[in-house]
C-alpha positions in Angstrom: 26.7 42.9 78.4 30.2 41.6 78.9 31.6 42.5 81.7 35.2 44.1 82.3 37.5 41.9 84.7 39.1 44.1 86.9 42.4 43.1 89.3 42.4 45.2 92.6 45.8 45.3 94.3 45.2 46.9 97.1 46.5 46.3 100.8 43.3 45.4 103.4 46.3 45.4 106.6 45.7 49.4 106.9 42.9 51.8 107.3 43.8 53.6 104.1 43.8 50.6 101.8 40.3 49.6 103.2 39.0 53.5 102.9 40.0 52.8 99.3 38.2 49.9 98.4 34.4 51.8 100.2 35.3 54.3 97.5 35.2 51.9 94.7 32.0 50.0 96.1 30.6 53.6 96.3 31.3 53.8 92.4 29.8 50.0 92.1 26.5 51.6 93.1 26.0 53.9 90.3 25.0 50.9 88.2 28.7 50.1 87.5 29.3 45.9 87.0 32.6 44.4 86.7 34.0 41.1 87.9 36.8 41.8 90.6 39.4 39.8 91.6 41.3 40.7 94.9 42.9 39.0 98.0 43.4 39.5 101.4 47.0 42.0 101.0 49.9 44.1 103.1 51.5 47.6 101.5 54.9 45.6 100.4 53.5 42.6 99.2 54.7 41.0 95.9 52.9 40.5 92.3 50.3 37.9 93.3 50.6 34.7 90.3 47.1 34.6 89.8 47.8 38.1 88.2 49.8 37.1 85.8 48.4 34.3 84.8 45.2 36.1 83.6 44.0 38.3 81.1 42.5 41.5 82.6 40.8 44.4 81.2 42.0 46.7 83.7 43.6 47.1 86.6 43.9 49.4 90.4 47.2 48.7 92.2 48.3 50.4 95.5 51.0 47.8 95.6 53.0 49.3 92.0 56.6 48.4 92.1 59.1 49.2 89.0 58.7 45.5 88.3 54.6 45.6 88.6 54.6 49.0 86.4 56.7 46.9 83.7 54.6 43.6 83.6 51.2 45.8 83.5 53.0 48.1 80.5 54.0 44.7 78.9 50.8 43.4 79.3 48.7 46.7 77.2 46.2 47.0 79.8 44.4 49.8 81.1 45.4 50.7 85.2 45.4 52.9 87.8 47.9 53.6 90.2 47.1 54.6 93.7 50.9 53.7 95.1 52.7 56.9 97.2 55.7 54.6 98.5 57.5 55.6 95.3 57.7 58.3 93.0 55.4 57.8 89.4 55.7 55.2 87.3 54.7 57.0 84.0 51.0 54.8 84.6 47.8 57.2 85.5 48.0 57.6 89.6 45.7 59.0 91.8 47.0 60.2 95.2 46.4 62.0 98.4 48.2 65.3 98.4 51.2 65.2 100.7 52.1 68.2 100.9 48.8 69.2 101.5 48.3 67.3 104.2 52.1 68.7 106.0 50.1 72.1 105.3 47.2 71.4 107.1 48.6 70.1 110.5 51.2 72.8 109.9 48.3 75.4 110.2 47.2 74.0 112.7 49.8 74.0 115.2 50.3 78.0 114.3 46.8 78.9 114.5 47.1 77.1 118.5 50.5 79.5 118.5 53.3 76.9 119.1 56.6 78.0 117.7 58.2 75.2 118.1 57.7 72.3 115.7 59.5 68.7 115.1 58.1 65.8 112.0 58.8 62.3 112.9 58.7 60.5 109.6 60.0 57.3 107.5 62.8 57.2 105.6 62.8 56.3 102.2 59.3 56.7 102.2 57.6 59.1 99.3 54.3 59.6 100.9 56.4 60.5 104.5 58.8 62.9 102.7 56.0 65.0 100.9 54.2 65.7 104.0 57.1 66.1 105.6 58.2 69.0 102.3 54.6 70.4 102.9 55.0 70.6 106.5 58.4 72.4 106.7 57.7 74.9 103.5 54.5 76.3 105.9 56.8 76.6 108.7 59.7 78.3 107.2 57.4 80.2 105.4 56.8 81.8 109.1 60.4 81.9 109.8 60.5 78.9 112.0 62.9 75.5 112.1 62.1 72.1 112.3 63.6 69.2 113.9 63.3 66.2 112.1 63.3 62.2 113.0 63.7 59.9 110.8 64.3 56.1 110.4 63.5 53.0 107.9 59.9 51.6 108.1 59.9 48.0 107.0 62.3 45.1 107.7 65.1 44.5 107.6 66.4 47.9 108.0 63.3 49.1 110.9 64.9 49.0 114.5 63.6 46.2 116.9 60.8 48.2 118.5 62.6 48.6 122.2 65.3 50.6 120.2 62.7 52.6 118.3 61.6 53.9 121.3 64.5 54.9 123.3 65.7 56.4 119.9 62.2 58.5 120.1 62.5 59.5 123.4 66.5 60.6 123.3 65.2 63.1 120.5 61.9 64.5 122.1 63.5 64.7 125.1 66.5 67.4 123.3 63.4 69.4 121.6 62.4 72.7 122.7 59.1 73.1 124.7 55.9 73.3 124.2 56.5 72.0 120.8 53.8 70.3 118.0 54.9 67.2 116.6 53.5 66.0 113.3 53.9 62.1 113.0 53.8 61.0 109.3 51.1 58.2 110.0 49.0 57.6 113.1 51.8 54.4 113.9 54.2 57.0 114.3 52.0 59.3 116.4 51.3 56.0 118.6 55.1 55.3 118.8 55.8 59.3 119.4 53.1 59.4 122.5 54.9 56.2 123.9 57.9 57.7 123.8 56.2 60.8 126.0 55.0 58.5 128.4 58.3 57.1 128.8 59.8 60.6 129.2 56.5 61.7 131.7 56.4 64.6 129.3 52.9 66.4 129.3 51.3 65.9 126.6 49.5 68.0 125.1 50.9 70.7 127.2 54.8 70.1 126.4 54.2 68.1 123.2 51.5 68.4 121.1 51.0 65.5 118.6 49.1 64.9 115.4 49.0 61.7 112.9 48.0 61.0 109.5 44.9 58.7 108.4 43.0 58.8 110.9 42.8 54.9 111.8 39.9 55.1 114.8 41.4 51.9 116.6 45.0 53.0 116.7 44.2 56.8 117.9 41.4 55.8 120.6 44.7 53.0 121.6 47.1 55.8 121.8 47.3 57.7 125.4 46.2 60.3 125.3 43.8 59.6 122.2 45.8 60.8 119.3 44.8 63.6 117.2 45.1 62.5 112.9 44.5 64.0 110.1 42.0 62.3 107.6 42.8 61.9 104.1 40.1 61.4 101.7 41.1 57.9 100.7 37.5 57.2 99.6 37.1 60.2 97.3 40.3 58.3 95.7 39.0 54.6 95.5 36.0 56.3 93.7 37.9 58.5 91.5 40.3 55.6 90.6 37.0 53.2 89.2 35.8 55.9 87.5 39.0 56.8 85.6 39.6 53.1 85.1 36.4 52.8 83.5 36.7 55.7 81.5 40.1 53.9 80.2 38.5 50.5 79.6 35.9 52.1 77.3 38.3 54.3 75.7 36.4 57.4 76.7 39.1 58.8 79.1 42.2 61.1 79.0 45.5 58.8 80.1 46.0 61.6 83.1 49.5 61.4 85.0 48.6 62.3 88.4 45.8 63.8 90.3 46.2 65.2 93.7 43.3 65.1 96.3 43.7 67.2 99.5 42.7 66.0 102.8 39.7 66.3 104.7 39.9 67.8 107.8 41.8 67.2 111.3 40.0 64.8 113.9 40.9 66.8 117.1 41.4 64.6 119.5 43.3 65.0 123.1 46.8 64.5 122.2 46.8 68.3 120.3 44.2 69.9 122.2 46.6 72.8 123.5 47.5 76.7 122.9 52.0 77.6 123.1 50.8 80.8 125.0 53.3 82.3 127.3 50.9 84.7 128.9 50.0 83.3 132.0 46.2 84.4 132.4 45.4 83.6 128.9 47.4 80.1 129.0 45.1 79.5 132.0 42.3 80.4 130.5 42.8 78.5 127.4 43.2 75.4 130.0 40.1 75.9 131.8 38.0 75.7 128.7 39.9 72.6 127.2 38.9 71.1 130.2 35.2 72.5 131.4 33.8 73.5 127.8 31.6 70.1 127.9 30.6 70.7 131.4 28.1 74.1 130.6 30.9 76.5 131.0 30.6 80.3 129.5 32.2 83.8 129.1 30.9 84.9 132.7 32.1 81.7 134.6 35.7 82.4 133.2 35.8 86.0 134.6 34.6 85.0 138.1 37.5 82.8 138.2 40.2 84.9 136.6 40.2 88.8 137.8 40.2 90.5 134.0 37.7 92.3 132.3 36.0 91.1 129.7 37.4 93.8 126.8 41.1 92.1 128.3 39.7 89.0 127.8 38.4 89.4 124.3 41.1 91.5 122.9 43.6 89.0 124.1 41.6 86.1 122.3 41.6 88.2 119.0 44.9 89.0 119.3 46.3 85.9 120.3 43.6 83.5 119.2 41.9 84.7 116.3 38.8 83.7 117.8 36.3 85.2 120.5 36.0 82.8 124.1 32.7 82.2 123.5 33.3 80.1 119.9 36.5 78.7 121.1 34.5 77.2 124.1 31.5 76.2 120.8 34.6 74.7 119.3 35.9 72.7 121.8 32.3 71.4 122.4 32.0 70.7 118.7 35.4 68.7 118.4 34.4 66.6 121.5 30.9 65.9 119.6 32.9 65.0 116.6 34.4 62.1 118.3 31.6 60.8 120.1 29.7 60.5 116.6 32.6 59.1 115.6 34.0 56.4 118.2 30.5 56.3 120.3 27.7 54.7 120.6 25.9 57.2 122.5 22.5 58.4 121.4 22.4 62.2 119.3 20.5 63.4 122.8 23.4 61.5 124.9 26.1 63.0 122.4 24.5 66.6 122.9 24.1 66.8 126.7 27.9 65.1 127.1 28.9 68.2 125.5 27.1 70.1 127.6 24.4 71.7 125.1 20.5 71.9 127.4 18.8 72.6 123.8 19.0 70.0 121.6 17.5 71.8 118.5 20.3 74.5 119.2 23.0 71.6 119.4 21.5 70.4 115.6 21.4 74.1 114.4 25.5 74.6 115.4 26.4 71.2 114.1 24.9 71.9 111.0 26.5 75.3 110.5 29.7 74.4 111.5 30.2 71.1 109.4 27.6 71.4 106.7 25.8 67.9 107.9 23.6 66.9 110.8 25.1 64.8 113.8 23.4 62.0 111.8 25.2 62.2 108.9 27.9 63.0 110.3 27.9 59.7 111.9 26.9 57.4 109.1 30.1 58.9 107.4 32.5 58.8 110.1 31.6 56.2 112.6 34.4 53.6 113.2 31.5 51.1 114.9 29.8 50.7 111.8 
């Protein structure tokens, strides 16, 4: 059987583009063969000549430009676009949800009660300004504001770095306190923390800070680790071979757009905070960020703090939404998450640094929680493998 020659344009310089193209090998091993054609790419690069000198059955381009969306509509092929620099080019695209993913780190920051709340974005940028849309609609939809920072990503109209960041700190260091902080990509997180180091601003007491995409390298760089949210850029890759192939073989609908929502959070240290003006409780909330891993319970947090437990737990509802006892299973159950994910500790090693003496119990919780054993876990999410 002939088969289809396929032109991926897609960036390998970022974690997303790469997340993308495990997505389309995942839809290679359903028995799929075509012959590829790629190179080594960044975001911004221009339309490669060995593409236009070919014929192609198909193509999947995260690098669509008006120009590119003309020469493939020129050219009568089938294609997929997987570009969010820009608004839609009239071909099929397949996206993360923005706005979805402003919602999500928006949620988060009010379910750890900060009132308070800055985005730190690119200008320009399409992908940036829906998350930062998705973002603000979830906090005004509270009643909130937003301080926003923005500026260009890409030369020549990016600052020199040094400039960046004493732009960065001059406007964290005007925002209100504690505050959460959504960066629009982990870069920006990295570049936001820098600027708090700078400042000697707490964080994640003062300023809490979340990225987008999740790149392992860059957050476990970033000091403190940064916390990201994780798009499912591989759900995409797959979904964009599997349309395309529908399209080659004239089987499939020419869809405009398709949304995918993000995954989760990966908590990490740089958001691991509560805005609780309540003294006790803020202190409280402290001691089990900190001693959660190290075997602490509900009777080891009233011996220090003179409160009864109905206090204790009615505050947490209140306040919290959440008992002590499965905020302190949470915050073992985030730091496990990591591990899994940027270790290479054994599942025994993994369990005990969390501070779990049963084993079995540490599988049960880990599979109730996240719907997947620490295993599994790991063979999706580890950034050694």
């Amino acid at each position: 059987m002939k088969r289809h020659r396929v032109a991926l344009l897609i960036e390998t310089s970022q974690i997303y583009g790469r997340e993308l193209y495990e997505g389309i090998a995942d839809y290679f091993e359903g028995g799929v063969k075509w012959s590829t054609f790629l190179d080594q790419r960044q975001l911004s690069s221009t339309i490669p000549r060995w593409f236009t000198s070919q014929k192609w059955d198909g193509v999947i381009s995260r690098v669509t430009t008006p120009a590119l969306a003309r020469v493939i509509k020129r050219m009568a092929i089938p294609a997929v676009d997987l570009t969010d620099r820009i608004a839609p080019l009239g071909i099929p695209r397949i996206a993360s949800d923005q706005e979805a993913i402003g919602e999500l780190v928006a949620e988060h920051f009010l379910s750890r009660q900060f009132r308070n709340f800055a985005f730190c974005g690119f200008r320009g940028e399409y992908w940036s300004e829906g998350r930062l849309n998705g973002f603000r609609q979830r906090i005004q939809h509270e009643q909130y504001t937003l301080d926003v920072y923005n500026s260009h990503w890409h030369e020549p109209d990016a600052m020199p770095w040094n400039l960046e960041q004493r732009e960065l700190s001059r406007w964290i260091q005007k925002l209100p306190k504690p505050i959460g902080i959504m960066a629009c990509n982990d870069q920006r997180g990295h570049q936001v923390l820098e600027a708090c180091r700078l400042l000697e601003t707490a964080v994640p007491k003062e300023v809490s800070v979340i990225g987008v995409d999740d790149d392992r390298v860059l957050c476990r760089l970033s000091d403190p680790p940064l916390s990201s949210v994780v798009p499912n850029a591989r759900k995409i890759g797959f979904q964009a071979a599997k349309l395309l192939s529908q399209l080659m073989n004239r089987k499939g609908q020419d869809q405009k757009e398709i949304l995918i929502p993000p995954i989760r959070i990966s908590s990490r240290r740089s958001s691991d905070a509560f805005a609780i003006e309540e003294p006790t409780l803020a202190a409280v909330m402290e001691l089990i960020q900190q001693q959660s891993c190290e075997g602490l319970g509900v009777s080891d947090i009233l011996k220090q703090f003179p409160v009864s437990r109905s206090w204790l737990e009615r505050q947490f509802r209140e306040t919290v939404g959440a008992t002590p006892h499965s905020l302190i299973r949470r915050t073992q159950l985030n730091r496990a998450m990591q591990l899994l994910s940027d270790s290479t500790l054994s599942l025994k090693e993994v369990s005990k640094e969390c501070g779990f003496t049963n084993i079995e119990y540490f599988y049960y919780l880990f599979r109730k929680v996240t719907g997947e054993t620490p295993g599994q876990y790991r063979e999706r999410n580890s950034s050694l493998s």
